[in-house]
N, C-alpha and C positions, 0 to 999 in steps of 0.2 A: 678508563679509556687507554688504549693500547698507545705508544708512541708512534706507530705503522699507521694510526687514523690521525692524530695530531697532526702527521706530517702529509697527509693527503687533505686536511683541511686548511693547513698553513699553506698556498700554493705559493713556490717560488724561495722557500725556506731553505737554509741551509743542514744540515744535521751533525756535528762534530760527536765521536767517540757514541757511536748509534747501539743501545742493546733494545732487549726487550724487556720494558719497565712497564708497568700501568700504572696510569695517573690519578688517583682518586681526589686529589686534591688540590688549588692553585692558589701561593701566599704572594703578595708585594712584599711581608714584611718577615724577613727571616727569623729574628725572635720569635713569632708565631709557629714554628716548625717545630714539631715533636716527632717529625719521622713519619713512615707511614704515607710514601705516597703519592708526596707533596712537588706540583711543580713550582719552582720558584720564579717568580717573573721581577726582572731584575730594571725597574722606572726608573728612568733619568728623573731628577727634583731639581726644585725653585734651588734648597740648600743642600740636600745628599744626594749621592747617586745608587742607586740600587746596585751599581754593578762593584761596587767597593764594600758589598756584603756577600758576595756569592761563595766565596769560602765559606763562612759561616753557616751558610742557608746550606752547603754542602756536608759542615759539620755535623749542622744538626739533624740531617736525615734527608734532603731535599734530593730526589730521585732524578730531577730533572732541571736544567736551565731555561728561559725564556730571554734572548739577552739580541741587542742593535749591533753586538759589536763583540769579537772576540776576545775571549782574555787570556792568560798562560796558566792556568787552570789545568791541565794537563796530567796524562800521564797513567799511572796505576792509581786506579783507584775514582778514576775519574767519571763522572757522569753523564749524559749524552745533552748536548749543548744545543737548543735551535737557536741559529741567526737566523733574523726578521728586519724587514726595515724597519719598521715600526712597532715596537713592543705593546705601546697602550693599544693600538688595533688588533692585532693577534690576539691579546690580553682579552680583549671584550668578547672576541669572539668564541674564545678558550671556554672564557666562564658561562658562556650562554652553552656553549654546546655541552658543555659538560654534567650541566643542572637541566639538559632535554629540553633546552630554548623557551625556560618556562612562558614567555611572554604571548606566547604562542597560541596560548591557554586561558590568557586572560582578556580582560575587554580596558587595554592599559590607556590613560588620559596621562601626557607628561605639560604641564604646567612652568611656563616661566617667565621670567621678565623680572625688571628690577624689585617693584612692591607687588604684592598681592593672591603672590603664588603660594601663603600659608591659609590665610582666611579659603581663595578655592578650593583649597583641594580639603578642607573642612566642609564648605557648602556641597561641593560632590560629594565624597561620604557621606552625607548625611542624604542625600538625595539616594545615591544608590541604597542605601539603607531602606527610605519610606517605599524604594520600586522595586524592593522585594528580592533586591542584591545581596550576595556577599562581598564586604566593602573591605577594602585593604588603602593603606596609606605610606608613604615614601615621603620626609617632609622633614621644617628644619625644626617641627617640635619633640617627634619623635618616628619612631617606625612602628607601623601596629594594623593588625587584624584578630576578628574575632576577642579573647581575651587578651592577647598577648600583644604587651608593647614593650618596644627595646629603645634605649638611647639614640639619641642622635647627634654622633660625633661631626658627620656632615651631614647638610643639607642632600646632599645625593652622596652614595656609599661609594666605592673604589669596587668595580666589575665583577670581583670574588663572593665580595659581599652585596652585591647589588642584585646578582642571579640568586644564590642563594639565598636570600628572604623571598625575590617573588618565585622562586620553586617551592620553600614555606608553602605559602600563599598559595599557590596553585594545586598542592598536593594538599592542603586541609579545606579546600573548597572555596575559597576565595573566588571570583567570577569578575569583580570588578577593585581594579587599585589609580589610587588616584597619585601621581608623582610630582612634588618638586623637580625641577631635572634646574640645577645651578649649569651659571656662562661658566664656570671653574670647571663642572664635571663635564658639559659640552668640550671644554679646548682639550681635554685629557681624558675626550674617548671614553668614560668607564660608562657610559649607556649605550655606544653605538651596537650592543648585542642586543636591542630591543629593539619589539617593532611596537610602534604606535598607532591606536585608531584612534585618536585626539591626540591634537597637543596645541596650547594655547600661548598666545603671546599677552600677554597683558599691558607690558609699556618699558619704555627704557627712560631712566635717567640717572646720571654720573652717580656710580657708586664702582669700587674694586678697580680703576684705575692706577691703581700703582700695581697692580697684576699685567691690565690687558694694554696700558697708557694710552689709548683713544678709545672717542667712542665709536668711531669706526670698528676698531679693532673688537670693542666689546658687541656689538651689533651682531657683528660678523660669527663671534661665539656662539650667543642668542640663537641665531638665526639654522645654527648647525640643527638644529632638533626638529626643522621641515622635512630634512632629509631622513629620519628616521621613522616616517609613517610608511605602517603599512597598505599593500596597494588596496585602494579604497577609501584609505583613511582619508581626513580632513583636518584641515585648519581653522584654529578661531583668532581672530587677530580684534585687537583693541583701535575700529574706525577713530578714537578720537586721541590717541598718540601720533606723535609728529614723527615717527617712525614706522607707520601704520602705512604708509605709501612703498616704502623699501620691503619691508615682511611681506608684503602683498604681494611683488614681484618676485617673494621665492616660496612664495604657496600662494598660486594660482587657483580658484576656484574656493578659497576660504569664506565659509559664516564670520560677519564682521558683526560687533555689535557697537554700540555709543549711548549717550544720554541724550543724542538727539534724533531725527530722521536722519534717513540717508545711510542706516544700516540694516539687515536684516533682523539682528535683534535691538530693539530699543524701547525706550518707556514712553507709550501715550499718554501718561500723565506721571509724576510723583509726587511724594511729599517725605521731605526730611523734619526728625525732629529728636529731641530729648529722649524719648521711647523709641527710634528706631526709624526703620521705613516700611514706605506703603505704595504701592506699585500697582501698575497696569503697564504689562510687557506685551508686544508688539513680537512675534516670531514666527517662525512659516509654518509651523505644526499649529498656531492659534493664538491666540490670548492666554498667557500667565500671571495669576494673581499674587504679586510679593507681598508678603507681612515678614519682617523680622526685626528681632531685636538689635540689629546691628547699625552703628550709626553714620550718617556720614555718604557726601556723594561717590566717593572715592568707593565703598562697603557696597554703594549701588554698583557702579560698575564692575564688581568682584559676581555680583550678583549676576548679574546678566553675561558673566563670561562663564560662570556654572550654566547658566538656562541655557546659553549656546552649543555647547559641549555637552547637554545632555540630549539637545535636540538632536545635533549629530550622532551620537549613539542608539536615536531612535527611543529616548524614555518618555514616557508618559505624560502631557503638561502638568496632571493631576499628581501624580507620584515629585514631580520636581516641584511644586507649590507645596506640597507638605513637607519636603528636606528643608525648603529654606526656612519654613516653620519653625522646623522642627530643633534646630541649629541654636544653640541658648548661649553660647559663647568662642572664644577663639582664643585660647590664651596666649596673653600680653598684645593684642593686637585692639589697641582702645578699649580695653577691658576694664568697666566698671568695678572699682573696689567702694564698699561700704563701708560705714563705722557705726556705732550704735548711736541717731542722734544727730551726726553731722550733718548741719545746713546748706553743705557745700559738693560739689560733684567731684571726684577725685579719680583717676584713670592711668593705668598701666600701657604704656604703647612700646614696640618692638620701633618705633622708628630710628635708623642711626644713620639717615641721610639730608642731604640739606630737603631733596622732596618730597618724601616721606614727612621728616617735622614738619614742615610746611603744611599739607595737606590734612594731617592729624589737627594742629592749632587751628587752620583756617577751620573746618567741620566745628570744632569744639566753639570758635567765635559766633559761629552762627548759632547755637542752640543754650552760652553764655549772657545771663542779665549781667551779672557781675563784673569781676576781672579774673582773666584768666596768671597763674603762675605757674612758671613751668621750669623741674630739675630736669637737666640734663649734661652729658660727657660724650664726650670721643673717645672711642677705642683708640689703642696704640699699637704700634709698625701696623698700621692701615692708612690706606691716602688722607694724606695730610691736607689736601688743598679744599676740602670738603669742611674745617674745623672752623672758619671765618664765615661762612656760608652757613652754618648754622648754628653759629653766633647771632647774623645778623635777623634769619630768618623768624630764633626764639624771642629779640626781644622788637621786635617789628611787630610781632602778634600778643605776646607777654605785658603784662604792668610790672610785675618782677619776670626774672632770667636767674634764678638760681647753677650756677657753672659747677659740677663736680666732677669725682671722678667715673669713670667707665671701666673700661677692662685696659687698663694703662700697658698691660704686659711688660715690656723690658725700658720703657719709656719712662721719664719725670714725669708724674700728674701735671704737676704745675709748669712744664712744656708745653703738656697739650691745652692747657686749660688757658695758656697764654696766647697761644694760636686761635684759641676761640674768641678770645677777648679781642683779638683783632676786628674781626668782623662786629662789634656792637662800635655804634657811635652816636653820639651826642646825646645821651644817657647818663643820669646819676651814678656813680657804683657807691653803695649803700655798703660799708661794715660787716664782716659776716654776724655780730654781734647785735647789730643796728637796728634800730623798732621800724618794718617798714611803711613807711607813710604813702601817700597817694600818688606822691612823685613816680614818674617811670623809672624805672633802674635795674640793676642786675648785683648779685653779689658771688664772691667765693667761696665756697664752702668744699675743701679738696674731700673728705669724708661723707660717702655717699648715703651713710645713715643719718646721719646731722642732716646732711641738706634737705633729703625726704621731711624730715622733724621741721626744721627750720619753714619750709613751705608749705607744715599744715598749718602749724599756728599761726602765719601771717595771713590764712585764708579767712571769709568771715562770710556769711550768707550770699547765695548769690554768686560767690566765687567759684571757678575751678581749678583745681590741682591736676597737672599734666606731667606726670614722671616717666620720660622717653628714655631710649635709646637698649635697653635690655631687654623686656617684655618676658616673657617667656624662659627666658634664662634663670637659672638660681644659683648661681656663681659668679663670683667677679673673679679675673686673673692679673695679679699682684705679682711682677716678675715671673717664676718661672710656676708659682702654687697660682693652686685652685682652689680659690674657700668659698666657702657656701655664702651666699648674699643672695637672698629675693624679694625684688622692688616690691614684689605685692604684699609679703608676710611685714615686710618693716613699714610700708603704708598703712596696712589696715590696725597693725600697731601704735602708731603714730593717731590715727583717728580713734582709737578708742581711747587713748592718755586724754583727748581733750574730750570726753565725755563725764 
């Protein structure tokens, strides 16, 4: 792309030391540059500023600036500069235009809201899969179409890399991609170069406030991703969120769904159980039959926000009753681990909020004869006011509350694990060494392999094991490393020792 089009699609832009470059390339991250093409776009950040790399990104080959603000960069030698007001807007729009607006091309569903935007956009894929799609994903377990899957450093990618996979996508025949779109990538812009024919709200509650500090302000993020449907497109909003009144007022004419009447999509009967659910859905296209493995009311409504959004894309009731079939897991998302043997239910969940645990124990209470035990941690430098809250909420539903650690990052374990312990009250604390008896209680155990260990062998028939907060993850971050740790390999480990 000429810099003569750049500068006719940026209207209003500045152009300092103007030649004629072509842009084959666009980096946020200067290290990234090997020359060749590359325009640099230079992000204001939380800690760094992009514009205190632009030397560098000049060093390393970067043919062009993208920057809010001048710098003395100057002179011989110098590269042609766009002033913007807004770099991440230009930025989204750069990288769409650049990769031929992949979005354009495809039949894209952007998914969000605090829980539940992994499990859908797994029940969509799979759906578009049984109705004869080529299914693409954008998500926070990984990125992937057809064979190919790649990491996922973010839940939604930074604009460069966000077109660039769905032009992948779009150029190997992909037809349908189902997206995460996080309030983080909403407030910084890196989707606004897509358009959307779904995009689904599922529910808000307090998580990443020490980013957005209200939930006003997080709503408000949320909420950005109405404005990037295309014309025609539609809304699915969560009727039984308390936020579900607000969303509605900025997508007017949205499919609502609920677990009761009074929405367009909803179940004329269920049943929750140990094995999964079973369903009779209620939608304007007809009656849909749920069978799946997935458990929990919470998994229903995940449910019914696919059926809704596949209604609006006009899919088949019969093609969307086989996806949800067809769907045999979600990983770290209440995901069943076994052991050879073991009398007891034992479960992986990505939960790391107080509503999220909450709603993961409450499901598992209801389909538990037993007592339920449950390890869990708090990330660290993430909102601290959330650590007492599900404290209290683990051992409210828990007979044990095993406390460990999470992804501590630059924090004390036993910081965070202190702040948790705030919120349990009038509760035994049990020894981490201590035989636990039938007393309610909780214990410490800072070591996230112990505690997994430690809360199988106190399980005994009848019990279940509920290891939160990581799910899908297979790393823990220990200051500034990354070492390998996965709750589910060190579970099914642990259940097989007591075989």
């Amino acid at each position: 792309m000429r810099l003569e089009l750049i500068e006719r699609h940026l209207k209003g832009c500045r152009v300092l030391d103007p030649a004629d470059v072509e842009v084959t390339g666009i980096s946020c991250d200067s290290r990234s540059i090997r020359g060749g093409g590359v325009l640099f776009a230079a992000l204001p950040g939380e800690h760094v500023d992009g514009n205190d790399f632009i030397e560098d990104a000049v060093r390393r080959g970067a043919v062009c600036i993208l920057t809010e603000r001048e710098t003395d960069i100057r002179g011989e030698g110098a590269v042609p500069m766009i002033i913007v007001p807004d770099v991440r807007e230009a930025l989204s729009g750069l990288a769409s235009l650049l990769s031929g607006e992949p979005s354009k091309r495809l039949a894209l569903v952007g998914v969000t809201g605090t829980n539940g935007k992994t499990t859908t956009t797994y029940l969509l894929e799979a759906i578009f899969s049984e109705a004869g799609f080529s299914a693409g994903v954008v998500g926070t377990v990984n990125y992937r179409y057809g064979t190919r899957v790649y990491p996922a450093p973010h839940t939604t990618p930074q604009a460069p890399e966000l077109q660039g996979i769905l032009k992948e996508m779009a150029d190997s025949g992909v037809t349908h991609c189902a997206m995460e779109v996080s309030s983080h990538a909403l407030e910084q812009k890196r989707v606004n170069g897509c358009g959307f024919d779904c995009v689904v709200f599922t529910n808000l509650t307090p998580e990443h406030l020490d980013y957005h500090k209200t939930m006003e302000e997080y709503f408000n993020a949320k909420a950005l991703l109405f404005g990037l449907l295309k014309e025609g497109g539609r809304a699915v909003v969560n009727r039984d969120d308390p936020w579900a009144d607000r969303a509605l007022t900025k997508a007017p004419g949205a499919v609502t769904y609920s677990l009761s009447e009074g929405a367009e999509v909803h179940p004329l009967w269920y049943k929750l159980s140990e094995d999964g659910i079973r369903a009779l859905v209620a939608t304007p296209a007809g009656p849909v039959e749920v069978s799946s493995v997935l458990v929990g009311d919470y998994n229903l409504q995940n449910i019914l926000a696919s059926i809704a959004a596949s209604i609006v894309l006009g899919i088949d009731a019969r093609a969307v009753e086989r996806g949800i079939f067809a769907l045999e897991r979600v990983p770290g998302r209440l995901e069943k681990v076994s052991g050879p043997g073991n009398l007891f239910n034992a479960y992986v969940d990505y939960a790391h909020t107080p509503d999220a645990l909450e709603r993961a124990l409450a499901t598992l209470a209801g389909i538990t004869t037993g007592r339920i035990i449950t390890v869990f941690g708090c990330g660290g430098n993430r909102d601290r006011t959330k650590r007492p809250r599900m404290g209290e909420a683990a051992a409210r539903f828990s007979a044990l509350t095993v406390i460990t650690s999470d992804n501590p990052r630059d924090e004390d374990p036993l910081s965070i694990i202190g702040e948790i312990e705030a919120g349990i009250k009038g509760v035994r604390k049990y020894d981490a060494d201590e035989f636990f008896s039938d007393e309610k209680g909780y214990m410490v155990i800072p070591e996230r392999a112990d505690a997994i260990r430690k809360a199988v062998t106190a399980a005994r028939q009848g019990d279940t094991v509920l290891v939160a907060g990581k799910g899908h993850e297979d790393y823990q971050i220990i200051g500034p490393k990354r070492v390998h740790f996965d709750d589910t390999e060190v579970l099914r480990s642990a259940l097989a020792a007591m075989s």
